[in-house]
C-alpha positions as semicolon CSV with decimal commas, in nm:
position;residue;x (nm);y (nm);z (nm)
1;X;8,141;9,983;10,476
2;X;8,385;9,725;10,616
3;X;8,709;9,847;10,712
4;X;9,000;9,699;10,851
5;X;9,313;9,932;11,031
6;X;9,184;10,187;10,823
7;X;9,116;10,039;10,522
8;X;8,829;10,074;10,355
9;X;8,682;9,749;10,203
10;X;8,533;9,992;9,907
11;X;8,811;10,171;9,802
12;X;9,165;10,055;9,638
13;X;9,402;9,839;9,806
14;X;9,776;9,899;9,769
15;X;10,066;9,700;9,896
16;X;10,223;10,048;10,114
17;X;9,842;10,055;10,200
18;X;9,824;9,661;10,403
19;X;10,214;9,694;10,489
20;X;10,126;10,024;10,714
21;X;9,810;9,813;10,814
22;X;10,035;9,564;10,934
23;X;10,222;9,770;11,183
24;X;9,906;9,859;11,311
25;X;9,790;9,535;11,307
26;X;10,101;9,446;11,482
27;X;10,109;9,695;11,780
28;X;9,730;9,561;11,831
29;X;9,846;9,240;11,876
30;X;10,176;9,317;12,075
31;X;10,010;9,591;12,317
32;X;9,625;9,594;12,276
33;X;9,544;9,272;12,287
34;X;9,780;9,120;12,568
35;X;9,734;9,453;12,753
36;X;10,073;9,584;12,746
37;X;10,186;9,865;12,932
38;X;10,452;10,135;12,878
39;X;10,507;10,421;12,641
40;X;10,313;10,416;12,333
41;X;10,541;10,571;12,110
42;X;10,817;10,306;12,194
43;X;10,579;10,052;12,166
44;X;10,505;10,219;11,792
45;X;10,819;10,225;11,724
46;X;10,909;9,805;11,773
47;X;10,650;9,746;11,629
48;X;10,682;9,910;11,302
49;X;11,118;9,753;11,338
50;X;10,984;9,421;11,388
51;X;10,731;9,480;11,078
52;X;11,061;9,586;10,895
53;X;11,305;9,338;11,004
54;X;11,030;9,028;10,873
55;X;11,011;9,188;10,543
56;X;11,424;9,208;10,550
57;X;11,417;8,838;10,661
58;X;11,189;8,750;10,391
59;X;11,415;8,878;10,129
60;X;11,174;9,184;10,057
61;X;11,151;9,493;10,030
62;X;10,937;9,690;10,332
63;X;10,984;10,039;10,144
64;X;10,830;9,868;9,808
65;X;10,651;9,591;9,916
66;X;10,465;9,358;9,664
67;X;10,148;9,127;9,731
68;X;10,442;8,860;9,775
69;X;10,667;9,057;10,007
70;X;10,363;9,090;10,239
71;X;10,242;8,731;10,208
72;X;10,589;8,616;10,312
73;X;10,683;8,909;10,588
74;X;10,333;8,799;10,725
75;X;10,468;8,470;10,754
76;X;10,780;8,558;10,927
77;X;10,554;8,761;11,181
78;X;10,348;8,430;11,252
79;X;10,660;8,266;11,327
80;X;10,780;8,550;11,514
81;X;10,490;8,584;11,734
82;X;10,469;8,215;11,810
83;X;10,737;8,276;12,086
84;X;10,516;8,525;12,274
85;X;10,134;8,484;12,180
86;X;9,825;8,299;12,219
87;X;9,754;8,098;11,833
88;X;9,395;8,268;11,859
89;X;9,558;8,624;11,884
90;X;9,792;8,528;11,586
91;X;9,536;8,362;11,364
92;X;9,265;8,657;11,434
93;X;9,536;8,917;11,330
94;X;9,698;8,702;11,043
95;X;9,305;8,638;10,887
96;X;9,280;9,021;10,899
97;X;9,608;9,131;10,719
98;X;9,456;8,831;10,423
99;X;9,127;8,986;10,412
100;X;9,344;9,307;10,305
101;X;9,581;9,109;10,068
102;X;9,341;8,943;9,864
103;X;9,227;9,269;9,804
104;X;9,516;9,442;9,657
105;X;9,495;9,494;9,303
């Protein structure tokens, strides 16, 4: 069964379901993919505020997000991550999260 941060490609989707996905999806990128170093739980912790503060800057709301809200906090984390990251790491990670979102009923 395909599965992406956790979710399975099987079961429901939910929007709380792909927003926690894309924290995770967003430490991978920040820390496990560029080979970051430093405490994890800090490291957990901007990532999930950065995550919070693109849904905030795309008008939505991160506690009750929408297929929308994601679609456009996902877009402010593209932006976001054109500053510090190699396209390939952002498109890889941004193709994942929209496997997830088309999949949200």
């Amino acid at each position: 069964m395909p599965e992406i941060y956790g979710i399975n490609f099987d079961g429901e989707v939910t929007p709380l379901m792909v927003r926690d996905a894309m924290i995770r999806c967003f430490y991978d990128a920040h820390c496990a993919d560029t080979g970051l170093e430093g405490d994890q739980e800090s490291n957990r912790v901007y990532c999930r505020d950065t995550v919070v503060k693109a849904f905030h800057d795309a008008g939505e709301d991160f506690d009750h997000p929408t297929k929308t809200g994601i679609i456009k906090a996902m877009s402010q984390l593209r932006e976001f991550s054109k500053n510090f990251r190699d396209p390939s790491i952002i498109e890889k990670h941004a193709a994942q999260i929209s496997q997830l979102v088309e999949r949200i009923k």
